[in-house]
Residue frames as a rotation matrix with the C-alpha (Angstrom) as fourth column:
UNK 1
0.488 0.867 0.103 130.65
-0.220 0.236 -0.946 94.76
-0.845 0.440 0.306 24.20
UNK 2
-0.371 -0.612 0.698 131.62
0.751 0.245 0.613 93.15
-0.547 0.752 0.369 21.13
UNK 3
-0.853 0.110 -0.509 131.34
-0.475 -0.566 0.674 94.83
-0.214 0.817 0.535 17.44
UNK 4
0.414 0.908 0.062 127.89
-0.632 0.336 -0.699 93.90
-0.655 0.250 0.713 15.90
UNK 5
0.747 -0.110 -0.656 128.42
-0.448 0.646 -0.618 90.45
0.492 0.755 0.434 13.39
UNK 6
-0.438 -0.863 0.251 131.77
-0.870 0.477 0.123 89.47
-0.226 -0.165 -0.960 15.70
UNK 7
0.719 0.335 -0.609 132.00
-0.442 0.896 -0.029 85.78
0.536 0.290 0.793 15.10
UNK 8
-0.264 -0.940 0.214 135.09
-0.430 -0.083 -0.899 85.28
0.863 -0.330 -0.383 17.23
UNK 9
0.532 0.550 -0.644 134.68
0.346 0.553 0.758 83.33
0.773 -0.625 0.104 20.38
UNK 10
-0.315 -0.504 0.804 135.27
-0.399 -0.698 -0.594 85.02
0.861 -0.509 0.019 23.63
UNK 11
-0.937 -0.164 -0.310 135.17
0.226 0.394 -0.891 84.27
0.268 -0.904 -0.332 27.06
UNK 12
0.120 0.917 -0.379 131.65
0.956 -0.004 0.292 83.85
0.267 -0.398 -0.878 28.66
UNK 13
0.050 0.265 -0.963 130.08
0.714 -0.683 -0.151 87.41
-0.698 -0.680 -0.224 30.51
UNK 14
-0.998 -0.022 -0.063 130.15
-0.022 -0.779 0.626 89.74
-0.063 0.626 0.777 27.22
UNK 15
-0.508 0.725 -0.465 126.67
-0.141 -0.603 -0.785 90.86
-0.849 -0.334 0.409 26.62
UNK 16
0.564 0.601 -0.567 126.07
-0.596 -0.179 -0.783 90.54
-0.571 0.779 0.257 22.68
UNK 17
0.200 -0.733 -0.650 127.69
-0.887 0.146 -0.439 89.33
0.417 0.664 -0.621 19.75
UNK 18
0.699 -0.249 -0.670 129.13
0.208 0.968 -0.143 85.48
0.684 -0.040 0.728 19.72
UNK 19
0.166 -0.484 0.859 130.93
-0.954 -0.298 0.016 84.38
0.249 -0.823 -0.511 22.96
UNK 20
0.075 -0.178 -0.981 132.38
-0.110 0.977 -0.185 81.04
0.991 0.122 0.054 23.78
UNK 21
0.906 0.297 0.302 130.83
-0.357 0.149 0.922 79.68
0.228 -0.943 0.241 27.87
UNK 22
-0.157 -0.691 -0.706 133.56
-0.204 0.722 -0.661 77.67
0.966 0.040 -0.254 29.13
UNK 23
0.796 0.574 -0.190 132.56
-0.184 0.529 0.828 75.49
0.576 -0.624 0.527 32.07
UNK 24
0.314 -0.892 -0.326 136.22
0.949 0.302 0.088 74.66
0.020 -0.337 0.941 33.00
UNK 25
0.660 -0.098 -0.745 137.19
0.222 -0.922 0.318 78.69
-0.718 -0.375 -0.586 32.93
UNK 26
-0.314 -0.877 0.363 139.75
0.622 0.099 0.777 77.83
-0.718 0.470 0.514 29.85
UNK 27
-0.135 0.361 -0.923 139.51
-0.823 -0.559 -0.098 80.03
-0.552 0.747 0.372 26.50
UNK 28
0.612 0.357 0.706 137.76
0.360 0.670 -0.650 78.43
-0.705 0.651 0.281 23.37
UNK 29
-0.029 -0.371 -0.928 139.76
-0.587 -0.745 0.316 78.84
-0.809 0.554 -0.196 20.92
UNK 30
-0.932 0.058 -0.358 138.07
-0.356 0.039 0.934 76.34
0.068 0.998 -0.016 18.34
UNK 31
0.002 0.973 -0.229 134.53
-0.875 0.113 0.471 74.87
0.485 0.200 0.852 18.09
UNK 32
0.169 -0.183 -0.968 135.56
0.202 0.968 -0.148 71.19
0.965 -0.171 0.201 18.07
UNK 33
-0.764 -0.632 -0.132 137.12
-0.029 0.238 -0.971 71.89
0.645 -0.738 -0.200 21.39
UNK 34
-0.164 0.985 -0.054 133.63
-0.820 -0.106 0.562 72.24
0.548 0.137 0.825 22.58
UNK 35
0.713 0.171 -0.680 133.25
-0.398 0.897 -0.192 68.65
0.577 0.408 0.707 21.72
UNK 36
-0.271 -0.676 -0.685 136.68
0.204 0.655 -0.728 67.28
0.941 -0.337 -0.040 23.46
UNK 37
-0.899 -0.422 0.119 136.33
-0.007 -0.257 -0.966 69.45
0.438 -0.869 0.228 26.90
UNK 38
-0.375 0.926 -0.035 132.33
0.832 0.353 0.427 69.00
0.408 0.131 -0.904 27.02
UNK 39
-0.847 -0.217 -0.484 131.70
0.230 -0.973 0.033 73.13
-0.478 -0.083 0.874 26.74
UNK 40
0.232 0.709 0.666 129.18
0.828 0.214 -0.517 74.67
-0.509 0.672 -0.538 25.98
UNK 41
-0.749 -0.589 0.302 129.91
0.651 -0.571 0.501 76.88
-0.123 0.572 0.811 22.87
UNK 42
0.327 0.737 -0.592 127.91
0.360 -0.676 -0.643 80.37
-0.874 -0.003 -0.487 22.37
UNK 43
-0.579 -0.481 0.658 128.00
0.803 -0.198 0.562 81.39
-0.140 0.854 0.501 18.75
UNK 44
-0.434 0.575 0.694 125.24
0.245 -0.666 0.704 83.90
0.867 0.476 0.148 19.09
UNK 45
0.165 0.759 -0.630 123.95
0.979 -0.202 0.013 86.19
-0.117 -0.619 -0.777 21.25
UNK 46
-0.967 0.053 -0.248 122.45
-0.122 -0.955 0.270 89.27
-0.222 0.291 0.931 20.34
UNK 47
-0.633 0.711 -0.305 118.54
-0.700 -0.359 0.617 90.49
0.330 0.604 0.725 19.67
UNK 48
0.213 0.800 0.562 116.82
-0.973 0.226 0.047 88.21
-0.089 -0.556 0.826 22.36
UNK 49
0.872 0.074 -0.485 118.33
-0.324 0.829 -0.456 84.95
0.368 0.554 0.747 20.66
UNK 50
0.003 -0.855 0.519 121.11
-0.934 0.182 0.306 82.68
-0.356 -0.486 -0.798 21.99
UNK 51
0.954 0.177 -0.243 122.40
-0.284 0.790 -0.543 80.06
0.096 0.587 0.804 19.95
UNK 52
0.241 -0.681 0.691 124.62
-0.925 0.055 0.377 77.53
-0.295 -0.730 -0.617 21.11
UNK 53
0.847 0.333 -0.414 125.76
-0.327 0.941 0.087 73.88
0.419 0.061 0.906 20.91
UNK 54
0.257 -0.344 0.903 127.31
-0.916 0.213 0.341 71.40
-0.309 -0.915 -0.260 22.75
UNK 55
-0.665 -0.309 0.680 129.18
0.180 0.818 0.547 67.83
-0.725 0.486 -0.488 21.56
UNK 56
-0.879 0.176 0.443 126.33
0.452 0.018 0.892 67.26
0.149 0.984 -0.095 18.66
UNK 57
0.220 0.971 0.094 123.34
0.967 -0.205 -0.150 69.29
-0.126 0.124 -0.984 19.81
UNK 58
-0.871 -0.224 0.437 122.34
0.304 -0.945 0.122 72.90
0.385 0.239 0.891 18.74
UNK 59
-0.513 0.364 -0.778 120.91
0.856 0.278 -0.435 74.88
0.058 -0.889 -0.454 20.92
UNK 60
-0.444 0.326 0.834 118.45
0.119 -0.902 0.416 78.06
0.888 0.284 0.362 20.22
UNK 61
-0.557 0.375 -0.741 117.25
0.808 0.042 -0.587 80.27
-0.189 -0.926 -0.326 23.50
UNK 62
-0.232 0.631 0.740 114.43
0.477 -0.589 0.652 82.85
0.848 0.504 -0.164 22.55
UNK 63
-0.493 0.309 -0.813 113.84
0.556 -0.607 -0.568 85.67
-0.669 -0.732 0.128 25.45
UNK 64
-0.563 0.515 -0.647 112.02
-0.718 -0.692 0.075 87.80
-0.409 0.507 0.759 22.74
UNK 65
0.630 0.753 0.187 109.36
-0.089 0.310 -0.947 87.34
-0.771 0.580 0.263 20.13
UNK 66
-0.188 -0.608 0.771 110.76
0.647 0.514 0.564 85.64
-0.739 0.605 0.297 17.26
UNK 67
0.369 0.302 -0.879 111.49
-0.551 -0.691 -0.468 87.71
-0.748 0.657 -0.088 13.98
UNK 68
0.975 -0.096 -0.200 112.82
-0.172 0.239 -0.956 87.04
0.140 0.966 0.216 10.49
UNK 69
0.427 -0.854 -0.298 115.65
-0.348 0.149 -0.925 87.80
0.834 0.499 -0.234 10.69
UNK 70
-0.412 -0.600 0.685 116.60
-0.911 0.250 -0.328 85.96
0.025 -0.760 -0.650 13.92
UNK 71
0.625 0.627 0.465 114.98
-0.573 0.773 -0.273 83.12
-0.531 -0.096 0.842 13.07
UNK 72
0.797 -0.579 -0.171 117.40
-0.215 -0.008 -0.977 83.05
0.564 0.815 -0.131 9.46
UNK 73
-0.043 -0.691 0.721 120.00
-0.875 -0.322 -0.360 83.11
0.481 -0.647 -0.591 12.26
UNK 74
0.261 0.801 0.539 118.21
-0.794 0.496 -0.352 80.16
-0.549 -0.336 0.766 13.83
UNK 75
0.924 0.337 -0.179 117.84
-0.281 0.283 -0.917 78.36
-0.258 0.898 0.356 10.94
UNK 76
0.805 -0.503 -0.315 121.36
-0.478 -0.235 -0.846 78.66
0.352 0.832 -0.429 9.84
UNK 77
-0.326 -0.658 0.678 122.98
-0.944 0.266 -0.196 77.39
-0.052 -0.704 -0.708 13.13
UNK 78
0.228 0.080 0.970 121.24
-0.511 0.858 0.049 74.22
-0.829 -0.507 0.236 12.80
UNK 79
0.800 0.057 -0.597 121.75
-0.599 0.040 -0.800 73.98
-0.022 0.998 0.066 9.32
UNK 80
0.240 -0.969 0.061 125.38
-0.693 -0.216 -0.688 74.00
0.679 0.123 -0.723 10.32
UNK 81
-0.361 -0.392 0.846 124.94
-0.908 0.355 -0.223 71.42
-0.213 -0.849 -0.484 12.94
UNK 82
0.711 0.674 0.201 123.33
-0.387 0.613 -0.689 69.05
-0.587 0.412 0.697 10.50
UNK 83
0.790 -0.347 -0.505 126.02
-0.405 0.323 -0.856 68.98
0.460 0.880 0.115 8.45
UNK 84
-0.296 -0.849 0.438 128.53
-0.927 0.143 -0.348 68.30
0.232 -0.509 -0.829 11.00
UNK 85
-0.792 0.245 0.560 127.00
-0.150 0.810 -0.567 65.36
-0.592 -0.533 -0.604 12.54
UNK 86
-0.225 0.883 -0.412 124.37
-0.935 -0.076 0.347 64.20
0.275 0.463 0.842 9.94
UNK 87
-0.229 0.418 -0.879 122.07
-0.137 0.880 0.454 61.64
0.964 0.225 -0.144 11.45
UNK 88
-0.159 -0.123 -0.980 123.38
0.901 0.388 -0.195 62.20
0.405 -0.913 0.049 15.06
UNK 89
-0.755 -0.544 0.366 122.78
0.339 -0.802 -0.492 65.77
0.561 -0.248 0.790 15.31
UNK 90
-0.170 0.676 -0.717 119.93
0.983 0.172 -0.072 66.77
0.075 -0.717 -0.694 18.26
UNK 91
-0.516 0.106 0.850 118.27
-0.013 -0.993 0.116 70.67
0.856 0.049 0.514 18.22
UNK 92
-0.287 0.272 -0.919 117.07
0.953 -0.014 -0.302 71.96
-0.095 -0.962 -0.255 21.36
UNK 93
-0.200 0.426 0.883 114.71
0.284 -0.837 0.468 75.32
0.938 0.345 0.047 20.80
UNK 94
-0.395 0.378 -0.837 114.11
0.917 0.222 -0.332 76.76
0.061 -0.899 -0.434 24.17
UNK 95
-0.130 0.419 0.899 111.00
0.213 -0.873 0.438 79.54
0.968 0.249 0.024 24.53
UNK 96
-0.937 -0.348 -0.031 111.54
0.190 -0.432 -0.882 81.87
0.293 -0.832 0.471 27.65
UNK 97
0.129 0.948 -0.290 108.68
0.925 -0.220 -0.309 82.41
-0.357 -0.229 -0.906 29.81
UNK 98
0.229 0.297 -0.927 109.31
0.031 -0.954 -0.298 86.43
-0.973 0.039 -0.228 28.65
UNK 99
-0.817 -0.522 -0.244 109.51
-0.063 -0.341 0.938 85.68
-0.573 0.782 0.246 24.96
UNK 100
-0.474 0.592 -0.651 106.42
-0.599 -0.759 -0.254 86.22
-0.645 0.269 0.715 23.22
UNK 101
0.048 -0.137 0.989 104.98
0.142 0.981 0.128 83.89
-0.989 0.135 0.067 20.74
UNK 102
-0.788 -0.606 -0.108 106.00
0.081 -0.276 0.958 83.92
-0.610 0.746 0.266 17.13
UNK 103
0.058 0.830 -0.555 103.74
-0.785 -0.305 -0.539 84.92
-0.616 0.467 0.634 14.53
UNK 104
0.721 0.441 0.535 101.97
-0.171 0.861 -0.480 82.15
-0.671 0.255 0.696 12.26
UNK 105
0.904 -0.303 -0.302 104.49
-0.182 0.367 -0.912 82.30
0.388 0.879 0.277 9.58
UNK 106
-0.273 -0.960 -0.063 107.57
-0.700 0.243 -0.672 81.70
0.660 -0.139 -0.738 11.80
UNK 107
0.093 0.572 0.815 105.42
-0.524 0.724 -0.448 78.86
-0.846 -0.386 0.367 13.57
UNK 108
0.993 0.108 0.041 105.26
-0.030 0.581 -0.813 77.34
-0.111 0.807 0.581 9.63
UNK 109
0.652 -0.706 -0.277 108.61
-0.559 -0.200 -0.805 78.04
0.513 0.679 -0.525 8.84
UNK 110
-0.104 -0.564 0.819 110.03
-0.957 0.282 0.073 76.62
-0.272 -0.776 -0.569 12.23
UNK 111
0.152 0.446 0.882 108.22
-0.537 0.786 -0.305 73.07
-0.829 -0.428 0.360 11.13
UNK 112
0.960 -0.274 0.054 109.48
0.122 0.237 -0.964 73.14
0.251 0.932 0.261 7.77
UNK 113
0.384 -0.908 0.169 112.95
-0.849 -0.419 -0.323 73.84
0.364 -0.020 -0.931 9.11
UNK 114
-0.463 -0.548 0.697 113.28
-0.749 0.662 0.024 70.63
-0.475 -0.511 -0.717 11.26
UNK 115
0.572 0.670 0.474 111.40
-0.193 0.671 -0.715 68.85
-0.798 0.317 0.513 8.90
UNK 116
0.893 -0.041 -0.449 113.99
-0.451 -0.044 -0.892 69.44
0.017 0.998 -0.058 6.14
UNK 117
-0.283 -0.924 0.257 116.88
-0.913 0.342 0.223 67.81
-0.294 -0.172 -0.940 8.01
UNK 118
0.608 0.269 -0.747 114.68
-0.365 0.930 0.038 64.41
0.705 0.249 0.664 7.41
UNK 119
0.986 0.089 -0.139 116.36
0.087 0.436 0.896 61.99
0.140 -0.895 0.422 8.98
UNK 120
-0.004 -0.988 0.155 119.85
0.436 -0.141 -0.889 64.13
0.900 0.064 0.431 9.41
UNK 121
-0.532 0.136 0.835 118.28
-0.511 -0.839 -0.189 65.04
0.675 -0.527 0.516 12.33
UNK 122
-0.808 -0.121 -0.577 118.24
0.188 0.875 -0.447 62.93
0.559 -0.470 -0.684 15.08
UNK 123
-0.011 0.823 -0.568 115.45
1.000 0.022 0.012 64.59
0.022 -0.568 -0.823 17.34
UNK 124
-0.477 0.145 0.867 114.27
0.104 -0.970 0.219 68.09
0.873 0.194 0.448 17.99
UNK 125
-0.293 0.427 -0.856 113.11
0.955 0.178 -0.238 69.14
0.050 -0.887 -0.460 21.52
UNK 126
0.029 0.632 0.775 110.78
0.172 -0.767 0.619 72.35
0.985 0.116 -0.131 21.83
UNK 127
-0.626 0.090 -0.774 111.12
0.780 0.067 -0.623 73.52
-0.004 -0.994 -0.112 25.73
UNK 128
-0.464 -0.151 0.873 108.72
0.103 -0.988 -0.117 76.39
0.880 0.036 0.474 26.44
UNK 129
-0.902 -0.297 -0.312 109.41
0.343 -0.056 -0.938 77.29
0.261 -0.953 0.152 29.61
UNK 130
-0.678 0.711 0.186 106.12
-0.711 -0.699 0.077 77.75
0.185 -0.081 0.980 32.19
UNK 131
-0.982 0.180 0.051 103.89
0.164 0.960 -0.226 75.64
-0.090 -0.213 -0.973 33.61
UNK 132
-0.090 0.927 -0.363 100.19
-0.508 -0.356 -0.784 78.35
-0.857 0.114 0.503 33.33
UNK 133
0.429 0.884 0.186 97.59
0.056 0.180 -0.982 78.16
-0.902 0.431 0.028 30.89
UNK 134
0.729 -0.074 -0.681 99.50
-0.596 -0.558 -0.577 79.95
-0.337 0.826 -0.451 28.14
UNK 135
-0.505 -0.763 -0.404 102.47
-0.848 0.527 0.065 77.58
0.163 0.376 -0.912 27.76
UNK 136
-0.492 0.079 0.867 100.41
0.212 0.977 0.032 74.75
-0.844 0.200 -0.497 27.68
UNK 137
0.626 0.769 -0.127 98.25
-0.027 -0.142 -0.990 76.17
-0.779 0.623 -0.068 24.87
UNK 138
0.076 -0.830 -0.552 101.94
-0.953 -0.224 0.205 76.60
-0.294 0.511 -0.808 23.08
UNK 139
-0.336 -0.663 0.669 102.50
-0.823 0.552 0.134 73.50
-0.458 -0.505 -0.731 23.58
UNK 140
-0.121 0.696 0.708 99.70
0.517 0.653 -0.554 71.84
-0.848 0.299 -0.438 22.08
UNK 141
0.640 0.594 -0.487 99.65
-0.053 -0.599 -0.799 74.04
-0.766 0.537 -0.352 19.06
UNK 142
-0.209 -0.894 -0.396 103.32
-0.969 0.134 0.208 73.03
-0.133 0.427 -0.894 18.24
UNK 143
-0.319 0.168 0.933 102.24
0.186 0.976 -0.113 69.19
-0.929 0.138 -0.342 19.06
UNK 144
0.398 0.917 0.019 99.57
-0.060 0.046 -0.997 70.12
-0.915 0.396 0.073 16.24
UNK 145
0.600 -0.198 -0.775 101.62
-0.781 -0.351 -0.516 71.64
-0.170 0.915 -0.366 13.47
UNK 146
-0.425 -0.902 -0.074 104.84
-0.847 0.367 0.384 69.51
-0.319 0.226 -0.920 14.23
UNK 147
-0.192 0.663 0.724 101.58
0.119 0.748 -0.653 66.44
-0.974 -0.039 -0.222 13.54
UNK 148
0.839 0.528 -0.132 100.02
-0.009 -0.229 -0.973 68.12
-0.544 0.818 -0.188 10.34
UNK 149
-0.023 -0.792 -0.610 103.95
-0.916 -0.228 0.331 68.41
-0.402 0.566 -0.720 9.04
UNK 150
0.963 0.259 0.081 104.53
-0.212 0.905 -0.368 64.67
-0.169 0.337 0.926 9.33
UNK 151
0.337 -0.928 0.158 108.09
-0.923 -0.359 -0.136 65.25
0.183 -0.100 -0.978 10.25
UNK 152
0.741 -0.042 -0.670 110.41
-0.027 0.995 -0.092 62.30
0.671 0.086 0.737 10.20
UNK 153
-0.512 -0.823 0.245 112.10
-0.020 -0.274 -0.961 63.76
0.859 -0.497 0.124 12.72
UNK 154
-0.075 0.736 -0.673 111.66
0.758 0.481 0.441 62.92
0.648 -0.477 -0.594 16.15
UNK 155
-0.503 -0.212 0.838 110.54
-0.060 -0.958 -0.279 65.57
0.862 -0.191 0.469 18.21
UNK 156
-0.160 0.553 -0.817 109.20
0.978 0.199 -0.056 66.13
0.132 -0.809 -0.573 21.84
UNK 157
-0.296 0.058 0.953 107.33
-0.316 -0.948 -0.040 69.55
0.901 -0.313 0.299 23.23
UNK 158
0.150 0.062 -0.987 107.68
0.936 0.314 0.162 69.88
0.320 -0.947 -0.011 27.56
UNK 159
0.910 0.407 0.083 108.03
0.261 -0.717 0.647 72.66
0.323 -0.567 -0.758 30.13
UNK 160
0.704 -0.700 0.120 111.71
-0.202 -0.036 0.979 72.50
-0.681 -0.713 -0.167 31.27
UNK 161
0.082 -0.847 -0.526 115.34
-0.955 0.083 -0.284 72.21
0.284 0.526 -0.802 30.28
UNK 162
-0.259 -0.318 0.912 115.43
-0.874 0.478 -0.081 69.50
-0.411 -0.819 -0.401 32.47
UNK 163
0.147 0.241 0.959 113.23
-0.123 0.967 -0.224 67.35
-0.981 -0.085 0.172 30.71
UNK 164
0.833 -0.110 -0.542 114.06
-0.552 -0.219 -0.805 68.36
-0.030 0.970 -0.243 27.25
UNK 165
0.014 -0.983 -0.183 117.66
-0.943 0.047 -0.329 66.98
0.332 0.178 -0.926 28.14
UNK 166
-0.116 -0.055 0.992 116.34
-0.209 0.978 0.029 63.30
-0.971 -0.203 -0.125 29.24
UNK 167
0.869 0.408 0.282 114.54
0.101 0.410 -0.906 63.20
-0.485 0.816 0.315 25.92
UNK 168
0.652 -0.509 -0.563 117.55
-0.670 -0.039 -0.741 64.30
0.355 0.860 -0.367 23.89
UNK 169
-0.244 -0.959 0.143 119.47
-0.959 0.260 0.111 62.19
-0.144 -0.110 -0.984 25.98
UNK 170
0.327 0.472 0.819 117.38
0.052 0.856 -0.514 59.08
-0.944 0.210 0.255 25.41
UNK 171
0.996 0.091 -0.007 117.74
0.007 -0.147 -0.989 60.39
-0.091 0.985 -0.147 21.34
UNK 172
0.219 -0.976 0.003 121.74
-0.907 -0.203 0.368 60.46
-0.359 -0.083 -0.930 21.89
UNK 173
0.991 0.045 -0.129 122.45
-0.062 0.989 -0.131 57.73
0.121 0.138 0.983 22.70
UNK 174
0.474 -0.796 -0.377 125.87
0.076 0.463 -0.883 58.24
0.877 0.390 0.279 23.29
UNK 175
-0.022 -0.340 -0.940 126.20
1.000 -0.001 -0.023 59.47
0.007 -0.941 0.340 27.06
UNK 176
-0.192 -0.977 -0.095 127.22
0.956 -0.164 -0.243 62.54
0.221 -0.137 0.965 26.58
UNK 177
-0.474 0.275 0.837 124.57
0.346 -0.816 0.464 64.79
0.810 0.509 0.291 27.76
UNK 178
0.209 -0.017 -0.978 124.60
0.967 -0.145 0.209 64.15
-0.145 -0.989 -0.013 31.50
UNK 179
-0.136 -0.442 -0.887 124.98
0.780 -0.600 0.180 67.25
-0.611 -0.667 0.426 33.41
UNK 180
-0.813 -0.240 0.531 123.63
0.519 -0.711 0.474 69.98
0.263 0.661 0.702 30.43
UNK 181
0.578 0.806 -0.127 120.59
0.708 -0.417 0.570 71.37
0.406 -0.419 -0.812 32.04
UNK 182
0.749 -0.038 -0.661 122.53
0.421 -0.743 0.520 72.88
-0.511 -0.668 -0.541 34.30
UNK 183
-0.589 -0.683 0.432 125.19
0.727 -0.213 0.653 73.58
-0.354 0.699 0.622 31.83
UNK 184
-0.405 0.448 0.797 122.68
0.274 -0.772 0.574 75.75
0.872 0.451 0.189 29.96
UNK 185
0.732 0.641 -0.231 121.49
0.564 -0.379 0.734 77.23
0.383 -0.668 -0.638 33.01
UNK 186
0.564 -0.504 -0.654 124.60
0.436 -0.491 0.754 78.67
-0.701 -0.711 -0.058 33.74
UNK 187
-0.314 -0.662 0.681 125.30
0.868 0.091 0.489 79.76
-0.386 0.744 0.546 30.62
UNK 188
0.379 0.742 0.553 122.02
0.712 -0.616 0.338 81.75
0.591 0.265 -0.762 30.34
UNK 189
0.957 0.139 -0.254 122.85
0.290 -0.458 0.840 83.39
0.001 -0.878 -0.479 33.71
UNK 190
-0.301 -0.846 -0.441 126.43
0.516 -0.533 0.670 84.26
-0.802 -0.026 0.597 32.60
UNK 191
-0.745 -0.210 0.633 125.35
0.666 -0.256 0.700 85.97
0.015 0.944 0.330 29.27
UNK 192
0.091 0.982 -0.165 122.50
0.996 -0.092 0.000 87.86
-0.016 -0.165 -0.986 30.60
């Protein structure tokens, strides 16, 4: 187990704390490299949250109800992936079928977050996983708010990784998101 706060990247299969996937079995031993060796990178995982990112998307996985202070956490990773890549960067929010929904003021706070990249913020996919009654009611309640914002940011809300990752790849545009579904699927399932 790491120390609580590590920031260090480590080899996929630790448990908490920030850990760096590597698809090819090599060590990460910067971000960017990410970006050259098409890795995904784990900068967070700890408290139900997994935050990740891959060439220019960031990538948030919720297994829990959402809190403050993982959200701030949240919040800060895309910040950070805005500024790298402004214009071209792509967020990807995925809600586990066991993660609870967030309470109304991290529901407001989530739509003012991807609303404030404007247009430094190429698209925004919402996945919550689940195909019953209850994740479509999600679904349509996010359609609403992300409507009543008036976000210039484009955004899509669906059921799967799978399709979350056509839309962002349609929003790419550069290629370079072939083959991440299952990339995050095997990331989840090493970090579990």
């Amino acid at each position: 187990m790491l120390p609580h706060g590590d920031r260090t990247p480590h080899r996929a299969g630790f448990q908490s704390g920030s850990v760096g996937a590597l698809m090819n079995g090599t060590e990460l031993r910067e971000e960017r490299d990410s970006k050259v060796r098409g890795e995904v990178a784990i900068t967070h995982r700890e408290g139900g949250l997994l935050m990740a990112s891959f060439a220019h998307l960031c990538i948030a996985v919720w297994d829990v109800k959402p809190t403050r202070s993982l959200f701030e956490i949240q919040k800060a990773h895309l910040a950070a992936a805005v500024a790298r890549e402004p214009g071209r960067a792509l967020f990807m929010c995925i809600v586990a079928t066991s993660a609870d929904p967030p309470d109304q003021e991290i529901r407001d706070a989530s739509a003012k977050m991807v609303a404030s990249h404007d247009k430094n913020l190429a698209g925004c996919c919402c996945v919550i996983e689940g195909s019953g009654f209850r994740a479509a009611i999600t679904r349509t309640v996010l359609t609403g708010i992300m409507f009543i914002i008036r976000s210039p940011v484009p955004f899509h809300f669906c059921e799967s990784v799978m399709v979350g990752c056509k839309w962002l790849e349609s929003r790419s545009g550069r290629g370079k998101l072939q083959g991440l579904a299952e990339r995050i699927d095997r990331v989840r399932t090493i970090t579990r």
